[in-house]
C-alpha positions as a Markdown table, in Angstrom:
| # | Residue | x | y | z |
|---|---|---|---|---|
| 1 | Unk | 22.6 | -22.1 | -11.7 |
| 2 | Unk | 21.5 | -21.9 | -8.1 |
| 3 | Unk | 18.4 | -20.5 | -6.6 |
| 4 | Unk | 18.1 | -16.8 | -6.4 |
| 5 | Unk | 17.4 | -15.6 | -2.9 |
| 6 | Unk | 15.6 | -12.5 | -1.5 |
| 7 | Unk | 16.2 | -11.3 | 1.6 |
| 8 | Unk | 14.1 | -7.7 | 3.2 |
| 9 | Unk | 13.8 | -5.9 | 5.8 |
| 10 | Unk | 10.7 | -5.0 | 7.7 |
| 11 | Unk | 9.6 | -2.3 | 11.3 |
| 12 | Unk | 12.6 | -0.7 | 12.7 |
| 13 | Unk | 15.6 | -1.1 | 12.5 |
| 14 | Unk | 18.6 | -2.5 | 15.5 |
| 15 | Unk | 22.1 | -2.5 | 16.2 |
| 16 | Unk | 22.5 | -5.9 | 14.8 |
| 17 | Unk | 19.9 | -6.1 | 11.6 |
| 18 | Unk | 22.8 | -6.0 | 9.3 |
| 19 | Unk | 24.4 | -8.4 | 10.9 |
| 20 | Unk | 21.5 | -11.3 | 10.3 |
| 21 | Unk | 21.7 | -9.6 | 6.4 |
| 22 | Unk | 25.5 | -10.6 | 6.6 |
| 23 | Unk | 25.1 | -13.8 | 7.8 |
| 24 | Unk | 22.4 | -14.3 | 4.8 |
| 25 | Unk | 24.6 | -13.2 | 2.3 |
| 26 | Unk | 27.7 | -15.0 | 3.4 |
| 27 | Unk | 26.0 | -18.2 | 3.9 |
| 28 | Unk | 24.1 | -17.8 | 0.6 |
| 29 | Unk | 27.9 | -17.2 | -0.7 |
| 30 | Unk | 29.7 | -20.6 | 1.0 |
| 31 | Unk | 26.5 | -22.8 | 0.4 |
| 32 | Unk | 27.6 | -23.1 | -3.6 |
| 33 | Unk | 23.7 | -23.5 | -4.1 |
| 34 | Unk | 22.6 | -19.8 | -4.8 |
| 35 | Unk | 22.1 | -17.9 | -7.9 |
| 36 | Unk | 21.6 | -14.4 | -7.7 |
| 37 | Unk | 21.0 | -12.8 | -4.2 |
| 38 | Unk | 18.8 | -9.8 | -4.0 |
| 39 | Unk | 17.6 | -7.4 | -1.3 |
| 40 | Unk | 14.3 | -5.4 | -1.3 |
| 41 | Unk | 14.9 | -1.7 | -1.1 |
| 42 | Unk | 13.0 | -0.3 | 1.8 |
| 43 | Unk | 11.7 | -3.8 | 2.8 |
| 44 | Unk | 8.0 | -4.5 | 1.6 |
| 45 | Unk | 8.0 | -0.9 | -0.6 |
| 46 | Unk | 10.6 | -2.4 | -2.6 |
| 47 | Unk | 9.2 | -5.8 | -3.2 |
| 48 | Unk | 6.1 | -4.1 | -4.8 |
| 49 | Unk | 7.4 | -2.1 | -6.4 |
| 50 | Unk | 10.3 | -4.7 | -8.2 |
| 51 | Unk | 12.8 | -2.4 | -6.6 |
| 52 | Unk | 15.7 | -5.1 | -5.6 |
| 53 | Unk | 19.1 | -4.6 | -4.8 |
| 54 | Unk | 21.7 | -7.2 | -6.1 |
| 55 | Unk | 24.2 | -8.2 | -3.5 |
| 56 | Unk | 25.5 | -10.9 | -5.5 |
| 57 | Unk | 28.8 | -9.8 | -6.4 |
| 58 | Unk | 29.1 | -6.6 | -4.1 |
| 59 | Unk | 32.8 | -6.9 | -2.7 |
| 60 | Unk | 33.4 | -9.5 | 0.4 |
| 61 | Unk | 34.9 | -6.4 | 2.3 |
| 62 | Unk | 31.7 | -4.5 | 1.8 |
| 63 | Unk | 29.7 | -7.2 | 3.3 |
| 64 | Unk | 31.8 | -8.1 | 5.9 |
| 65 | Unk | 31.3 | -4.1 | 7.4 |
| 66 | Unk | 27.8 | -4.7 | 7.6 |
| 67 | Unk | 28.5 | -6.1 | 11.2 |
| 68 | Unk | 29.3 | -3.0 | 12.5 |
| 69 | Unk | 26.6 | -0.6 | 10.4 |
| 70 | Unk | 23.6 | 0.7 | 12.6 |
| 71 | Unk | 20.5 | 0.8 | 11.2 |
| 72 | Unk | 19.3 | -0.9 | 8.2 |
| 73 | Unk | 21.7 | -1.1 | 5.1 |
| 74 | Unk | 18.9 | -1.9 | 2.4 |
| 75 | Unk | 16.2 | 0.0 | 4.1 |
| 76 | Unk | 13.2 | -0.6 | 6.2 |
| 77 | Unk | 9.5 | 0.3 | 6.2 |
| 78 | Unk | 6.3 | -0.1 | 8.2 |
| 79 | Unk | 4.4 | -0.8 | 5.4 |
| 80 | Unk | 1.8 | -3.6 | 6.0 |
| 81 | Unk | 0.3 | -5.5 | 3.4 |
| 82 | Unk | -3.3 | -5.8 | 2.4 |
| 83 | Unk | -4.7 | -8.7 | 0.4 |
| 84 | Unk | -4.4 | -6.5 | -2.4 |
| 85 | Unk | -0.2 | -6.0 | -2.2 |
| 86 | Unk | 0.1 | -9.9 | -2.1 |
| 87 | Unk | -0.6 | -10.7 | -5.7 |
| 88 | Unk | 2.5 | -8.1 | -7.1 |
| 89 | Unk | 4.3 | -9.8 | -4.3 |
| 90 | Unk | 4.0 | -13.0 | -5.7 |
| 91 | Unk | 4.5 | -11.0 | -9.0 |
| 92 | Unk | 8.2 | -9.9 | -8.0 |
| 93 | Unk | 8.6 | -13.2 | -6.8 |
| 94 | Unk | 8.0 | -14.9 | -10.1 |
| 95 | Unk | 9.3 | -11.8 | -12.2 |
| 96 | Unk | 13.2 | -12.3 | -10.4 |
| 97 | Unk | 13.0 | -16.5 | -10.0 |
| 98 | Unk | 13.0 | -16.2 | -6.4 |
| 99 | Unk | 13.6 | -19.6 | -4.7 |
| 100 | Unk | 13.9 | -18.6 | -1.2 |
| 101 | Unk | 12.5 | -15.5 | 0.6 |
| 102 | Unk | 13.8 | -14.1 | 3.9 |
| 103 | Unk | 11.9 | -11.5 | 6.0 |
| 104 | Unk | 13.8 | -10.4 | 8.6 |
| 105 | Unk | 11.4 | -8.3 | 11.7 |
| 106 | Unk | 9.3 | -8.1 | 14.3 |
| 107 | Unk | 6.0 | -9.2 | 15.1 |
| 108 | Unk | 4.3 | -8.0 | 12.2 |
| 109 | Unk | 7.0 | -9.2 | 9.5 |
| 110 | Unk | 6.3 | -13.2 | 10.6 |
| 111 | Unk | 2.8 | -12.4 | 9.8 |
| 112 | Unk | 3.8 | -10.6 | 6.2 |
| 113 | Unk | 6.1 | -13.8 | 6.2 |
| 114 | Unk | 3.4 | -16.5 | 7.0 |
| 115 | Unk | 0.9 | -15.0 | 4.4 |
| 116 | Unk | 3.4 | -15.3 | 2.0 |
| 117 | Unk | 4.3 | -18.5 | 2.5 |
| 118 | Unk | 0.4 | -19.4 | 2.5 |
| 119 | Unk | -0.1 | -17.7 | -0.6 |
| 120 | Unk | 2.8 | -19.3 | -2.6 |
| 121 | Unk | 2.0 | -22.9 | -1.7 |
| 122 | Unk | -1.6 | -22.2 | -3.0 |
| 123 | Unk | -0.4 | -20.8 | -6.1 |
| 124 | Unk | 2.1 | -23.3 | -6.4 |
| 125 | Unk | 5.1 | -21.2 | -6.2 |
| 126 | Unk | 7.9 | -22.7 | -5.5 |
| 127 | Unk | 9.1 | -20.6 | -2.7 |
| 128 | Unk | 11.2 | -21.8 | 0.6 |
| 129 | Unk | 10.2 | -18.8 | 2.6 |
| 130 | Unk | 12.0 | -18.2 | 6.5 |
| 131 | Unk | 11.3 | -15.8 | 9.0 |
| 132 | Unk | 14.4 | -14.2 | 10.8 |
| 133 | Unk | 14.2 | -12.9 | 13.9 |
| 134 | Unk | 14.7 | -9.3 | 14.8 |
| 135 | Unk | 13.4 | -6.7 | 17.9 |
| 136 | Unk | 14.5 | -5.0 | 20.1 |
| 137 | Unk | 11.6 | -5.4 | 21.8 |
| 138 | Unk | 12.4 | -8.9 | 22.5 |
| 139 | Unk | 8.5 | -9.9 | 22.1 |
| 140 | Unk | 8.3 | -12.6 | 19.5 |
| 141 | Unk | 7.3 | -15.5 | 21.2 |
| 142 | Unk | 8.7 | -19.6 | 20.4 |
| 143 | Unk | 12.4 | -18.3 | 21.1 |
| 144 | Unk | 14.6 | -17.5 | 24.3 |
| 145 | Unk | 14.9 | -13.9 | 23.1 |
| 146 | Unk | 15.1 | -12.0 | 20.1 |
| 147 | Unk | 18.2 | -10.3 | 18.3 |
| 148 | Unk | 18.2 | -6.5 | 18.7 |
| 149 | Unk | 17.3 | -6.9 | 22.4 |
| 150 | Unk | 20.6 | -7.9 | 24.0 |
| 151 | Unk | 22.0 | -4.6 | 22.3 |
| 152 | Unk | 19.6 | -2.6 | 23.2 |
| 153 | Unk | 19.5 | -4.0 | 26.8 |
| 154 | Unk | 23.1 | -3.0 | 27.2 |
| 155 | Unk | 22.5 | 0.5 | 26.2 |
| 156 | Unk | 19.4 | 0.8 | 28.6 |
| 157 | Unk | 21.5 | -0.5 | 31.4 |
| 158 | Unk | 24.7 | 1.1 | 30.3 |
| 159 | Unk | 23.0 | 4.8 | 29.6 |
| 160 | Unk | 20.7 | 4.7 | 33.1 |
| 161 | Unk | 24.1 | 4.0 | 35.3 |
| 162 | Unk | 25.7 | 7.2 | 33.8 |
| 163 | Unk | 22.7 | 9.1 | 34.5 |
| 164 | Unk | 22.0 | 7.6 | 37.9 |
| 165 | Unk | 25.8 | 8.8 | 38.5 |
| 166 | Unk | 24.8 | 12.1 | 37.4 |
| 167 | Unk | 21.6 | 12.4 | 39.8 |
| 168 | Unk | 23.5 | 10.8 | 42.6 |
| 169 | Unk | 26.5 | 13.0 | 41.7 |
| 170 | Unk | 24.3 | 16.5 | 42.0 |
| 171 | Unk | 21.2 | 15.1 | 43.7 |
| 172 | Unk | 19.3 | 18.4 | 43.1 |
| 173 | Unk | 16.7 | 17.2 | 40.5 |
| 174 | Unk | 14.9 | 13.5 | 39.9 |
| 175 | Unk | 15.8 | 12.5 | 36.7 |
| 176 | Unk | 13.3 | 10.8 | 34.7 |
| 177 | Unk | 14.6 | 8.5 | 31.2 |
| 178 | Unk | 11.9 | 7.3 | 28.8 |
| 179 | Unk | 13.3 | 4.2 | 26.5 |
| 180 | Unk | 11.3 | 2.2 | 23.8 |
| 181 | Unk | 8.8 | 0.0 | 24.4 |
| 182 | Unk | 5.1 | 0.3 | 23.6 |
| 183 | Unk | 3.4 | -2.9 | 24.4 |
| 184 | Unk | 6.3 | -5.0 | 26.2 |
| 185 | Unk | 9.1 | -3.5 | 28.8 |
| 186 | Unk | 11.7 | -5.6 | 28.3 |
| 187 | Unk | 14.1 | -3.1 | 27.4 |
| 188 | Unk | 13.1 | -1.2 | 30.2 |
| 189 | Unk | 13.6 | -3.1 | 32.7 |
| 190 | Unk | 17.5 | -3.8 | 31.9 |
| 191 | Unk | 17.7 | 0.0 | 32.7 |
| 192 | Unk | 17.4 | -1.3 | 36.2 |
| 193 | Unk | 20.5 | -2.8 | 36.1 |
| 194 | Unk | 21.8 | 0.9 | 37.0 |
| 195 | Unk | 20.8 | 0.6 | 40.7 |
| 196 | Unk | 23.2 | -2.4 | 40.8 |
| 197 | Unk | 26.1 | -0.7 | 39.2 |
| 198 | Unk | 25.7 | 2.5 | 41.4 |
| 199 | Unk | 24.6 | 3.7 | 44.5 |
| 200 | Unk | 21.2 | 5.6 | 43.3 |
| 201 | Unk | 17.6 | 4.9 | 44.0 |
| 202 | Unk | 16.1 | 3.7 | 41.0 |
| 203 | Unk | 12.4 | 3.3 | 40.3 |
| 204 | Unk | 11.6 | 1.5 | 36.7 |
| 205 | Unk | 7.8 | 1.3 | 35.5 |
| 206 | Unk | 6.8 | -1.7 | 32.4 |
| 207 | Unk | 3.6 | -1.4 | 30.5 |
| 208 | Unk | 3.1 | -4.9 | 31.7 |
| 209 | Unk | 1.4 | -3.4 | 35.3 |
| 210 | Unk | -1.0 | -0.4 | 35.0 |
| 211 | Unk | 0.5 | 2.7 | 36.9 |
| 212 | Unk | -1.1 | 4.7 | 39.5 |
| 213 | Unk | 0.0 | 8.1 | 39.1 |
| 214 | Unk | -1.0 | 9.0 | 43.2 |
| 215 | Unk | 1.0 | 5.6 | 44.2 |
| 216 | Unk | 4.3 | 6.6 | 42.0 |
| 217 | Unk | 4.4 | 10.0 | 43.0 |
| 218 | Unk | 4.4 | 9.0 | 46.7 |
| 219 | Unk | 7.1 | 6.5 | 45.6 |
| 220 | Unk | 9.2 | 8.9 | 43.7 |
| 221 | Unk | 8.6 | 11.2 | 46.7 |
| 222 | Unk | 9.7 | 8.8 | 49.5 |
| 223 | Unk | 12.8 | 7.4 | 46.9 |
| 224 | Unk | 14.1 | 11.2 | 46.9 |
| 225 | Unk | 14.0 | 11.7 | 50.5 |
| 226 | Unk | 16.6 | 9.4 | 50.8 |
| 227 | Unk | 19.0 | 11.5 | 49.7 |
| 228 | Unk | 21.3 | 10.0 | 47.3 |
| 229 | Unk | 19.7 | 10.7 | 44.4 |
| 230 | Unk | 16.8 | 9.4 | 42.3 |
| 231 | Unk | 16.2 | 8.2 | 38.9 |
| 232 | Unk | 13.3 | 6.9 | 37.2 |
| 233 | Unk | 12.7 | 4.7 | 34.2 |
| 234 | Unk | 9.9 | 4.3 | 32.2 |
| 235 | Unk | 8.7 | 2.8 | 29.2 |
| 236 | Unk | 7.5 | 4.9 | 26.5 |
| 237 | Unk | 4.3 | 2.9 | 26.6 |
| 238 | Unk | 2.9 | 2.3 | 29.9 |
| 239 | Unk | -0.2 | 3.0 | 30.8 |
| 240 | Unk | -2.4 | 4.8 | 33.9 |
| 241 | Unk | -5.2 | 2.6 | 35.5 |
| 242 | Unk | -8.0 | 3.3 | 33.0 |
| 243 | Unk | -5.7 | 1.6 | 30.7 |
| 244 | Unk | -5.0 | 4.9 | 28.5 |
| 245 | Unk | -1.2 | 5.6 | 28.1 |
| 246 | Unk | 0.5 | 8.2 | 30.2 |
| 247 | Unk | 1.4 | 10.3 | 27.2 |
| 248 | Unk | 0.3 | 9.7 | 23.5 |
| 249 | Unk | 2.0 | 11.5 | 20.2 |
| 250 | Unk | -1.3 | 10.8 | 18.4 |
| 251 | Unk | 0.0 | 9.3 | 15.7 |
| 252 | Unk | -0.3 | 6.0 | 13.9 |
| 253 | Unk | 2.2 | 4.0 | 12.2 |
| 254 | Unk | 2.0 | 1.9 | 9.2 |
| 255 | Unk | 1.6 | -1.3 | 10.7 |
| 256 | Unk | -1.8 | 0.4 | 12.3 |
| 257 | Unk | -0.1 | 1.3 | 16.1 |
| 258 | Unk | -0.3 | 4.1 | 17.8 |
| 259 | Unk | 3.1 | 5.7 | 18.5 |
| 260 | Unk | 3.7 | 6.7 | 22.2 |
| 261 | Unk | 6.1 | 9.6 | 23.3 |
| 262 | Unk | 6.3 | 12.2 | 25.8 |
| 263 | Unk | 6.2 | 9.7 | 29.0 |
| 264 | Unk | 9.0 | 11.0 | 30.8 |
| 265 | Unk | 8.4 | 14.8 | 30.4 |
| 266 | Unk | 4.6 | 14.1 | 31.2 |
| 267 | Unk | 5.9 | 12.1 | 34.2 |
| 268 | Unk | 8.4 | 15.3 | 35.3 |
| 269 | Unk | 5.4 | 17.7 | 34.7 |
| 270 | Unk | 3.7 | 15.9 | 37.3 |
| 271 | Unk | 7.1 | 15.3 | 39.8 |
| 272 | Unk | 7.4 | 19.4 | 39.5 |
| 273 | Unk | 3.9 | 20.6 | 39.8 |
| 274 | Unk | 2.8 | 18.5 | 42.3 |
| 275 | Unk | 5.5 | 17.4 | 44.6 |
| 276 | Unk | 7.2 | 20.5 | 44.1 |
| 277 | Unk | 10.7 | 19.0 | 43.3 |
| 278 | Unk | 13.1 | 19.8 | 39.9 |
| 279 | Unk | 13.1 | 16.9 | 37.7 |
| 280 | Unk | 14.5 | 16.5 | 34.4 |
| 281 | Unk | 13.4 | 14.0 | 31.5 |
| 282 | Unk | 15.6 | 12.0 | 29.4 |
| 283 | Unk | 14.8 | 10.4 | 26.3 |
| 284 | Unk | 17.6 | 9.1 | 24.1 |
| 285 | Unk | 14.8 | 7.1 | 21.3 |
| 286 | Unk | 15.8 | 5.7 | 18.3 |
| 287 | Unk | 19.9 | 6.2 | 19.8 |
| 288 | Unk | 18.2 | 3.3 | 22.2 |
| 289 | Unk | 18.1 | 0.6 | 19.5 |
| 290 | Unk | 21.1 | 2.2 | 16.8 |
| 291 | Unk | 24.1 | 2.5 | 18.8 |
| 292 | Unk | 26.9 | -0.1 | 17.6 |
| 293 | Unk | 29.8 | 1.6 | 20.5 |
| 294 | Unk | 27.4 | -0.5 | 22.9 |
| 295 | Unk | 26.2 | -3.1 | 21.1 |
| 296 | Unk | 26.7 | -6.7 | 22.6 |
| 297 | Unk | 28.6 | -9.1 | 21.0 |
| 298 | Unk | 26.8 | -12.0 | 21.9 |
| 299 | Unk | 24.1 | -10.5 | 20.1 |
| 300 | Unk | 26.0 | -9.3 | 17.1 |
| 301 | Unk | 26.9 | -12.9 | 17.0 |
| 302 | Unk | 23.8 | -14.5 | 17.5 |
| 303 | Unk | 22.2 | -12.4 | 15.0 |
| 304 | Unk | 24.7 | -13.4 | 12.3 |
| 305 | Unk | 23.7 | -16.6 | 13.1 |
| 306 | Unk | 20.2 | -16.8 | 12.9 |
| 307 | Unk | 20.6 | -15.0 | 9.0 |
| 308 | Unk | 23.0 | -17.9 | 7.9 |
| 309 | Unk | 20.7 | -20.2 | 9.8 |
| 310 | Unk | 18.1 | -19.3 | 7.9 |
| 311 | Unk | 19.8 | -19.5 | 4.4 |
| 312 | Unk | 21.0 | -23.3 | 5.5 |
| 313 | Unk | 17.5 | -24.2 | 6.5 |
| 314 | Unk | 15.7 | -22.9 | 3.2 |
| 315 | Unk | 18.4 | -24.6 | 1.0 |
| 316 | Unk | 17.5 | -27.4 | 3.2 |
| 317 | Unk | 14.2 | -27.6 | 1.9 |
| 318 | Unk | 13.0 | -26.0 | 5.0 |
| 319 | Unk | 10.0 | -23.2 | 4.6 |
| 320 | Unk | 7.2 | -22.0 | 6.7 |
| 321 | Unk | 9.3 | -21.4 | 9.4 |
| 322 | Unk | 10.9 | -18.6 | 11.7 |
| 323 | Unk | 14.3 | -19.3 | 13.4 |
| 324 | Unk | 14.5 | -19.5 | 17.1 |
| 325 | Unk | 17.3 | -19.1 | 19.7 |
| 326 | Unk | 17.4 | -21.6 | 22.0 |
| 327 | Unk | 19.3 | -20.8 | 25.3 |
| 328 | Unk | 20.8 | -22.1 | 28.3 |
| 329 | Unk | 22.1 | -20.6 | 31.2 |
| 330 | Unk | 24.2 | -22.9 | 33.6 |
| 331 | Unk | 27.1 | -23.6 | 34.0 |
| 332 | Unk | 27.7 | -21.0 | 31.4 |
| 333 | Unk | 25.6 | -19.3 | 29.0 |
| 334 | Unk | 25.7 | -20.8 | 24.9 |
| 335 | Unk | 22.6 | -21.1 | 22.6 |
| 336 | Unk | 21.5 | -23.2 | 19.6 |
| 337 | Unk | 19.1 | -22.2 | 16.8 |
| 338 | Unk | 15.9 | -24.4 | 15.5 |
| 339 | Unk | 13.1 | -23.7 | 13.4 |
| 340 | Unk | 9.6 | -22.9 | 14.8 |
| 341 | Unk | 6.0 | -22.4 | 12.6 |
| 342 | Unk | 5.2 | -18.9 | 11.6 |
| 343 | Unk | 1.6 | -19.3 | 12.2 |
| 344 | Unk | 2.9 | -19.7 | 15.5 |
| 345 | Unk | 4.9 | -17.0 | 15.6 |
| 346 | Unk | 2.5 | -14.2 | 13.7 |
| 347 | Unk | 1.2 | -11.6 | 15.5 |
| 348 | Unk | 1.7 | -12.9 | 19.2 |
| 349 | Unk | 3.6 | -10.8 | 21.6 |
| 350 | Unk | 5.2 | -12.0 | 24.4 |
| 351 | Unk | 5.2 | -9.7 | 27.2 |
| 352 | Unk | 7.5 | -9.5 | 30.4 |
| 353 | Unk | 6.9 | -11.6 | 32.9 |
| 354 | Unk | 5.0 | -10.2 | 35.6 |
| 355 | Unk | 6.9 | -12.4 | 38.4 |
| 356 | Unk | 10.0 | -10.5 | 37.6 |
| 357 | Unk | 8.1 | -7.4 | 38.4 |
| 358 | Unk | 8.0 | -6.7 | 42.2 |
| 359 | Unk | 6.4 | -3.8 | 44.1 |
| 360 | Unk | 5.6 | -2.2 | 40.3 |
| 361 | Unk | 8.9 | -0.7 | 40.2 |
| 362 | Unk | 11.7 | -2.8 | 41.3 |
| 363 | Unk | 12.9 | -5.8 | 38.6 |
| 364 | Unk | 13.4 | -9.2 | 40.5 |
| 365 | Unk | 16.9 | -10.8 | 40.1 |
| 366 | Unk | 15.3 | -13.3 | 37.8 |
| 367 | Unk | 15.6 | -11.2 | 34.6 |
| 368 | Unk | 19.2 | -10.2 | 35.5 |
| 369 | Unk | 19.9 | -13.9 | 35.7 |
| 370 | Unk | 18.0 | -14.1 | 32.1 |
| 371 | Unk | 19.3 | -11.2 | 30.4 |
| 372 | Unk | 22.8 | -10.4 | 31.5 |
| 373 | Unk | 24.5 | -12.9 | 29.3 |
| 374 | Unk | 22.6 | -11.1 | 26.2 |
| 375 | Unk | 24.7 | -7.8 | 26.9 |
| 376 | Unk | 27.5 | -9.3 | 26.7 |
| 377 | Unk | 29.2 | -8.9 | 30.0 |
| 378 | Unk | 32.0 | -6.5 | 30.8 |
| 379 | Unk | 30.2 | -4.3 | 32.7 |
| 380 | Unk | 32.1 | -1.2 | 34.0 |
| 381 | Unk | 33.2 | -0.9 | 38.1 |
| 382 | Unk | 32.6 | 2.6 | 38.9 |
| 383 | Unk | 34.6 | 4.3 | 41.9 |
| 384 | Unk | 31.6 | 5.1 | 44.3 |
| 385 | Unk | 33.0 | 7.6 | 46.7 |
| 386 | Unk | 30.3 | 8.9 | 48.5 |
């Protein structure tokens, strides 16, 4: 008998989560070397509670759909864990003869994952445990970029061109699109790409620079005088110059965050009271980081990659680690997965870079360079008429 396996979810969910939990369960399937393999129900909720879901003999043609199944197929949760939780953790651990645990997440989850793995050494548990990699946000920090963003990237890019068609198409309005990103603007800032693909002004505003609301509506203002329409991306997160965000929902998640929203509306209020202009906001949310008709490829692939990677390295003998994408450009883009320390990883964001911001609203060809090859290429030709 081989080593049972546990693999969970944790934050929110993307358009390629599933495919990392594929990529677990078929590598823990080809290795020869695994017992049962279970999944925690609703991520850390489930592990406390002993609520596990056993994969181990659900049907090859089951798993193989998870590839193109948004959202998270064994559920998520923003529950963070206390000092308390980590006992019944270990609890479940021992309870279901756990020999490797993978957490696949965010920021937050290599934390939950490092503690873990702390915790099980000094009990003497033994536990392989392995981060996976997974935001949209592309934040973690140790790897070339994270799976989840190069989906989400293409939607950003893909979903600002068709409405920069739209204001360019009827220039009678600006037209203002809020996407996700509280802390970092990663996503963002592939929205950009629509000023590329079509012949409207776009203006695109990051967390990373503090916004002066005077300064953007005189930008907005001058962008719309031009004529040929005029849209404007912003994060759901950024922030004014006394460092408050531009719009706040008030609320706070489980990992202890506050949740932004309301960016783009608060930014038309503003276009329509004082500039005088029509404006409409935009805000597609959690469609942003779900959508498999525009996920990218190279990221459903890489993030298959990194799950079976992960199972490979913890039969290895491999634990304490998250796995990292390693990337290269030139000639032609291809990457390569290694293994980096969690306490690394844990609860360090990497931001955008501010050299790839210029002007605070324009997005230097740098990041195209960087992040085109994540969305996968193939990107439409429109007919531009006008």
């Amino acid at each position: 008998m081989g080593k049972n396996i546990l693999v969970a979810h944790g934050g929110g969910p993307t358009a390629v989560i599933n495919s990392s939990l594929q990529g677990v369960v078929e590598g823990a399937r080809a290795s020869g070397q695994v017992g049962k393999i279970y999944a925690a129900r609703f991520g850390a909720e489930g592990i406390l509670a002993g609520d596990l879901i056993d994969l181990t003999d659900v049907p090859a043609a089951t798993i193989a759909k998870l590839g193109h199944t948004p959202a998270s197929a064994i559920g998520s949760c923003r529950r963070k864990l206390t000092d308390t939780d980590y006992p019944t953790v270990l609890e479940t651990l021992k309870k279901f003869d756990i020999g490797c645990f993978f957490y696949n997440g965010g920021n937050d989850s290599m934390d939950t994952c490092n503690k873990v793995n702390e915790l099980a050494k000094k009990e003497g548990l033994d536990v392989r445990v392995i981060g996976i990699p997974k935001t949209m946000d592309n934040d973690l920090d140790l790897t070339d970029h994270c799976p989840g963003f190069g989906s989400a990237a293409r939607y950003a890019a893909l979903s600002a061109a068709e409405l920069a068609l739209d204001a360019s198409g009827l220039p009678i309005h600006v037209v203002v699109l809020e996407l996700m990103g509280r802390n970092a603007g990663w996503v963002t800032a592939a929205s950009a790409l629509a000023g590329r693909l079509t012949d409207c002004q776009v203006l695109t505003y990051l967390p990373e620079v503090p916004v002066d609301e005077d300064k953007m509506l005189a930008d907005i203002e001058k962008a719309y005088a031009k004529g040929k329409g005029l849209l404007v991306t912003v994060s759901e997160g950024i922030r004014g110059l006394d460092g408050k965000p531009l719009a706040d929902t008030g609320i706070v998640d489980g990992f202890g965050h506050t949740v932004p929203g309301g960016t783009a509306q608060h930014v038309t209020d503003q276009i329509i009271q004082k500039l005088g202009l029509k404006s409409r906001a935009e805000k597609p949310g959690l469609l942003g980081r779900a959508s498999i008709p525009y996920v990218s490829q190279v990221d459903r692939e890489e993030a298959y990659a990194v799950g079976k990677f992960a199972v490979e390295s913890a039969l290895n003998g491999e634990s304490g680690h998250m796995v990292a994408i390693d990337a290269v450009r030139k000639p032609a883009y291809s990457s390569s997965l290694s293994l980096v320390p969690l306490d690394k990883v844990a609860n360090v964001e990497k931001k955008f870079p501010l050299e790839w911001i210029v002007d605070g609203n324009q997005i230097a060809d740098g990041f195209f360079d960087y992040a085109m090859p994540l969305m996968g290429g193939d990107f439409p030709e429109y007919a531009l008429l006008r």
